[in-house]
C-alpha positions in Angstrom: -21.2 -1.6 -18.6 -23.7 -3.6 -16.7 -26.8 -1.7 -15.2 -28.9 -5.0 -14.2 -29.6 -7.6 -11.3 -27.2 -10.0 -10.7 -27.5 -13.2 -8.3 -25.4 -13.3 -5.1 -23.5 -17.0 -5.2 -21.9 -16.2 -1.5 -21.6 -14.0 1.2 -18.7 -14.3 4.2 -17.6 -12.6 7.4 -14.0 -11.7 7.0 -13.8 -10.1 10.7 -16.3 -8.2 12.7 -17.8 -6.1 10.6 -15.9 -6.9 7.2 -17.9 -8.9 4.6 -16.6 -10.8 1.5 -19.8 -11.1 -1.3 -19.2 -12.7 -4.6 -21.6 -11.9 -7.3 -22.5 -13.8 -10.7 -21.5 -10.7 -13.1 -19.8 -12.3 -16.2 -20.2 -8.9 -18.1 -18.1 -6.9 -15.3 -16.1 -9.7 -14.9 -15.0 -9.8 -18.3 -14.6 -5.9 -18.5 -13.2 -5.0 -15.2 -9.6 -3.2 -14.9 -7.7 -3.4 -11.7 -8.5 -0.1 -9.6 -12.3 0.4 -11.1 -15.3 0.1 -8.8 -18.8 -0.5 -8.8 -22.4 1.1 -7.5 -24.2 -1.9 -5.3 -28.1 -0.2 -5.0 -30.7 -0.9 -2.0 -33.8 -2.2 -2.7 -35.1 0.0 -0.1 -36.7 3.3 -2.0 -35.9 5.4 0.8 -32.2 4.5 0.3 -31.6 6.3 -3.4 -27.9 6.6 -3.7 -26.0 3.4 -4.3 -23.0 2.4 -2.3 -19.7 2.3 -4.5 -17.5 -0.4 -3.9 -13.8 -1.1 -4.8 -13.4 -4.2 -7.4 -11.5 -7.0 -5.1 -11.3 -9.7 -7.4 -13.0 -11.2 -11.1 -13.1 -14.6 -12.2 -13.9 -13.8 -16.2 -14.0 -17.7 -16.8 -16.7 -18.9 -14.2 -17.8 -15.1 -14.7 -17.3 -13.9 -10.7 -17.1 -10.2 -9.8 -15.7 -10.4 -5.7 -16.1 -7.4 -3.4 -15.2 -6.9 0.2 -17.0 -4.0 2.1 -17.3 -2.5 5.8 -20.6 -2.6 6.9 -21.1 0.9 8.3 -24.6 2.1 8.0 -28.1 0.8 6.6 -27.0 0.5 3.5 -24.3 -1.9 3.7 -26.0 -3.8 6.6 -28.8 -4.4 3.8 -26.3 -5.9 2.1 -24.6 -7.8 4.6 -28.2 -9.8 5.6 -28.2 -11.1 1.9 -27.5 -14.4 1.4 -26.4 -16.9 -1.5 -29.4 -16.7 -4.4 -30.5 -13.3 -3.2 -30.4 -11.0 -6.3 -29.2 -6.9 -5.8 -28.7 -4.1 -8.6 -25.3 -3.4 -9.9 -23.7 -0.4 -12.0 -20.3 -1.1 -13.6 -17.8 -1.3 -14.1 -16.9 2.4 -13.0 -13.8 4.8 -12.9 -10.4 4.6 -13.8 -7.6 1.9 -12.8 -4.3 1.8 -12.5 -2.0 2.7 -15.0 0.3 -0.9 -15.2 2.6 0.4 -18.4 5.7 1.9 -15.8 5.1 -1.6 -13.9 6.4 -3.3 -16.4 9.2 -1.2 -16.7 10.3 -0.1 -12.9 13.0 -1.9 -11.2 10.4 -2.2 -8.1 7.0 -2.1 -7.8 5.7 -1.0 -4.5 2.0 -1.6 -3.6 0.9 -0.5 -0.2 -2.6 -0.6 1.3 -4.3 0.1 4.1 -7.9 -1.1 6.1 -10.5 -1.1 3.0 -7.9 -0.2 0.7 -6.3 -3.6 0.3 -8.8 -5.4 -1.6 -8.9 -3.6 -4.3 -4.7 -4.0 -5.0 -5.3 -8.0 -5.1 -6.3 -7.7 -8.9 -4.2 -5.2 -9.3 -1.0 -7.9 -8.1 -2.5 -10.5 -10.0 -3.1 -8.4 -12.9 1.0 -7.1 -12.8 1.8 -10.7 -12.1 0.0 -11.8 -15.6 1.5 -8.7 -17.0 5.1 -10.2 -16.7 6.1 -8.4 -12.9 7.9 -11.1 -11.7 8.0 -12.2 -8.2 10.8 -11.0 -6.6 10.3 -7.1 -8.1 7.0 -6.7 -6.0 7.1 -5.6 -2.6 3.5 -5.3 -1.1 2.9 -3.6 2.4 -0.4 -4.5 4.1 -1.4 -2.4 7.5 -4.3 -3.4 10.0 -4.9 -1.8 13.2 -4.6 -5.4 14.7 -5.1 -9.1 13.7 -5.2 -9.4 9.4 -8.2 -10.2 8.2 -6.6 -10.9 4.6 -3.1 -10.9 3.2 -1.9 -14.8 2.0 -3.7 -14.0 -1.0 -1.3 -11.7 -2.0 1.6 -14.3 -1.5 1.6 -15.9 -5.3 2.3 -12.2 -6.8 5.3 -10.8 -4.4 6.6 -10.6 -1.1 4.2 -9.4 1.6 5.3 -7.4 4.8 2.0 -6.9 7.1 1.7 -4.4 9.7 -0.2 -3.5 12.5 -0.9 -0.8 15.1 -0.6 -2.9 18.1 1.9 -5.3 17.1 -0.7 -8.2 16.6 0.3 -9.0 13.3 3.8 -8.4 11.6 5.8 -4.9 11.9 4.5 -2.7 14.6 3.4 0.5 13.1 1.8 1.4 10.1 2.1 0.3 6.9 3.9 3.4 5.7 6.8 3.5 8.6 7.4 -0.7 7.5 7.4 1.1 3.7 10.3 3.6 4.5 12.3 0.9 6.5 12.5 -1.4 3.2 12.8 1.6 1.5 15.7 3.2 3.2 17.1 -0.7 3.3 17.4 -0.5 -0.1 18.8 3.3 -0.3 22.2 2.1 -2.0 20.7 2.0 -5.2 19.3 5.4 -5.0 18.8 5.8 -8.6 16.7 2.5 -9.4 13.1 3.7 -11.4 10.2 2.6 -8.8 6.5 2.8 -9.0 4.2 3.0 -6.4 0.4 1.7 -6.8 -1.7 2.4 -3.4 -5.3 2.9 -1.6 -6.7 3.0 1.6 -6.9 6.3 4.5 -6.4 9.4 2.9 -4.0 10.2 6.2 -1.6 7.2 4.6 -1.5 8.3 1.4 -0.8 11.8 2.5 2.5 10.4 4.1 3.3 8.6 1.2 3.3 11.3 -0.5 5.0 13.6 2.3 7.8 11.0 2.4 8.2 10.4 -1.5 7.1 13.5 -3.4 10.6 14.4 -4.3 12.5 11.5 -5.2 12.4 12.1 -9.0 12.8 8.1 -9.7 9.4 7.2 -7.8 6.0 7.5 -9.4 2.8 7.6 -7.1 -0.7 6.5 -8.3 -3.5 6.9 -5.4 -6.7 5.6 -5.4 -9.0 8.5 -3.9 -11.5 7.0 -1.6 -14.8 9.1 -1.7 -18.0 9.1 -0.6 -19.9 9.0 -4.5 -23.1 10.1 -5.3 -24.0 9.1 -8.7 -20.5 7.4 -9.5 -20.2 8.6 -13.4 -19.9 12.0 -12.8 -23.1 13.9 -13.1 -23.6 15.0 -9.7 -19.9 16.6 -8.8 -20.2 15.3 -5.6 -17.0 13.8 -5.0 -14.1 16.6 -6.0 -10.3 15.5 -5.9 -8.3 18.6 -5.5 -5.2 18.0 -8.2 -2.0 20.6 -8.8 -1.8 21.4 -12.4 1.6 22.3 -13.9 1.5 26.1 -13.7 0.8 25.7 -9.6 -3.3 25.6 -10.3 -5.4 24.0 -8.4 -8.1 22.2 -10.4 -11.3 19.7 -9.5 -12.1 16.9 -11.0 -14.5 14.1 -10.5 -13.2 11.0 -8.1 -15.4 9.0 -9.9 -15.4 10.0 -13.4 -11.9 11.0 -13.7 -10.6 8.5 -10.9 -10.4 7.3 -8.8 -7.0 6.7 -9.6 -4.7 10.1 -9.9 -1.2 10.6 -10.1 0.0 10.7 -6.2 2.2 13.8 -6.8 -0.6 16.2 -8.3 -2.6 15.3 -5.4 -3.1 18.0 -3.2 -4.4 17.1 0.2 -4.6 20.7 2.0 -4.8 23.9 0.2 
C-alpha cells in the first residue's frame, strides 16, 4: 500500500464538471484489483479528510494509476486546478474488488453502471477480458442523464448498450429499464448461470436488485458508494447495512469490508 506523493502526469475535462487525472503510482498500479479505490488528500490543513476515489484504470508497465472524479465541493475543485507535474498525497490501494471467479464460469456477464459508477467497471472489463471472458459473453449497460461522456472504451471487452434520460445518447431510459429489455430478450434460456458486476446511484442498484433478487441463476455484486472518512476502517463512518442468513441485520465497514458486497445481502431500507 502506498501512503506517499506521487506526480500528476495529466489532468482532463471529460464534460462539465467531470475530470480525468492520471497519476505516476507504479506501486498502486502494480497492486491494484478491479473494484478497489483510493484516498486523494488536500494540501489544505483545514481540509483533513481525504476524498476516496474509485480506481478507473492502471497501466502497471509505464506504472499509471487513472481516476475520473466529479468535482463537487473544495476538495475536488483543489484537485481539479492541479495540473501535469503538480504532486498530491495518495493512500492505496483500498477496499475490496470484485470477485471475477463466477465470471469465468457464467454463461453471461452483465456489468451495468451508472454516472460516477462507470469508471470504475473499465478495469474491471479489461480485467474479465484478460481473465479469458470472451467478447460476445459480456453485455455492458452504460446510463447518463444525457450526452456520454465515456463509453468506446469499453468497446474491446463486450458489447456496450448506452442509455440516457433524455434520449440524447442510445436507449431512452435508464440503464436498468435497457438491462431488463436484453434481459427479458433473452428469457428463453431462463436457466443460463449469470453474474452481475455493478456501481453507480444507490437508487439503480436498488432496482437491480428489486428486479433480480429472486432469480436463483443470477448473482449480484454492488459496489457501495459512500461518503468515507478514514477509508480503512477505523472511523465506522461509512456502515453498509447487509442481511445475514438467519434474517439479521449486520453493519459492516464500506470501506474496510467493501466496497464490494454481494447485491442480494444488501439491504437498502430496514
Amino acid at each position: 500500500m502506498l501512503n506517499d506523493r506521487v506526480t500528476i502526469v495529466s489532468q482532463e475535462r471529460l464534460a462539465p464538471g467531470i475530470e480525468k487525472i492520471t497519476l505516476l503510482a507504479p506501486e498502486i498500479a502494480r497492486a491494484a484489483a478491479p473494484g478497489q479505490f483510493v484516498n486523494l488528500y488536500s494540501d489544505e490543513k483545514d481540509k483533513l479528510l481525504p476524498r476516496p476515489i474509485s480506481i478507473c484504470e492502471v497501466d502497471p508497465e509505464r506504472g499509471l494509476l487513472i481516476l475520473i472524479y466529479a468535482v463537487v465541493g473544495k476538495g475536488t475543485a483543489e484537485m481539479a486546478a492541479k495540473q501535469a507535474g503538480d504532486t498530491m498525497r495518495v493512500l492505496g490501494p483500498l477496499g475490496k474488488g470484485f470477485p471475477l471467479e463466477e465470471a469465468e464460469r457464467a454463461e453471461e456477464v452483465l456489468v451495468v453502471g451508472g454516472g460516477l459508477g462507470m469508471p470504475p467497471l473499465l478495469y474491471l472489463c479489461r480485467r474479465l477480458s484478460e481473465l479469458g471472458v470472451c467478447r460476445d459473453k459480456l453485455k455492458i449497460f452504460l446510463g447518463f442523464r444525457s450526452e456520454a461522456w465515456m463509453g468506446e472504451e469499453f468497446a474491446p471487452y463486450g458489447t456496450v448498450f448506452m442509455a440516457s434520460d433524455d434520449g440524447a445518447t442510445g436507449f431512452k431510459g435508464n440503464a436498468v429499464q435497457c438491462l431488463q429489455l436484453h434481459v427479458q430478450q433473452k428469457s428463453q434460456n431462463q436457466s443460463a448461470a449469470r453474474v452481475l458486476y455493478t456501481c453507480g446511484p444507490l437508487p439503480m442498484m436498488e432496482a437491480i436488485q428489486t428486479a433480480f433478487m429472486d432469480d436463483p441463476n443470477m448473482s449480484l455484486w454492488f459496489s457501495l458508494e459512500e461518503r468515507m472518512g478514514c477509508g480503512f476502517g477505523a472511523c465506522a463512518g461509512c456502515p453498509a447495512q447487509l442481511r445475514m442468513p438467519d434474517g439479521s441485520i449486520k453493519r459492516e465497514g464500506v470501506c474496510k469490508l467493501g466496497p464490494v458486497f454481494s447485491g442480494k445481502a444488501v439491504v437498502f431500507h430496514e
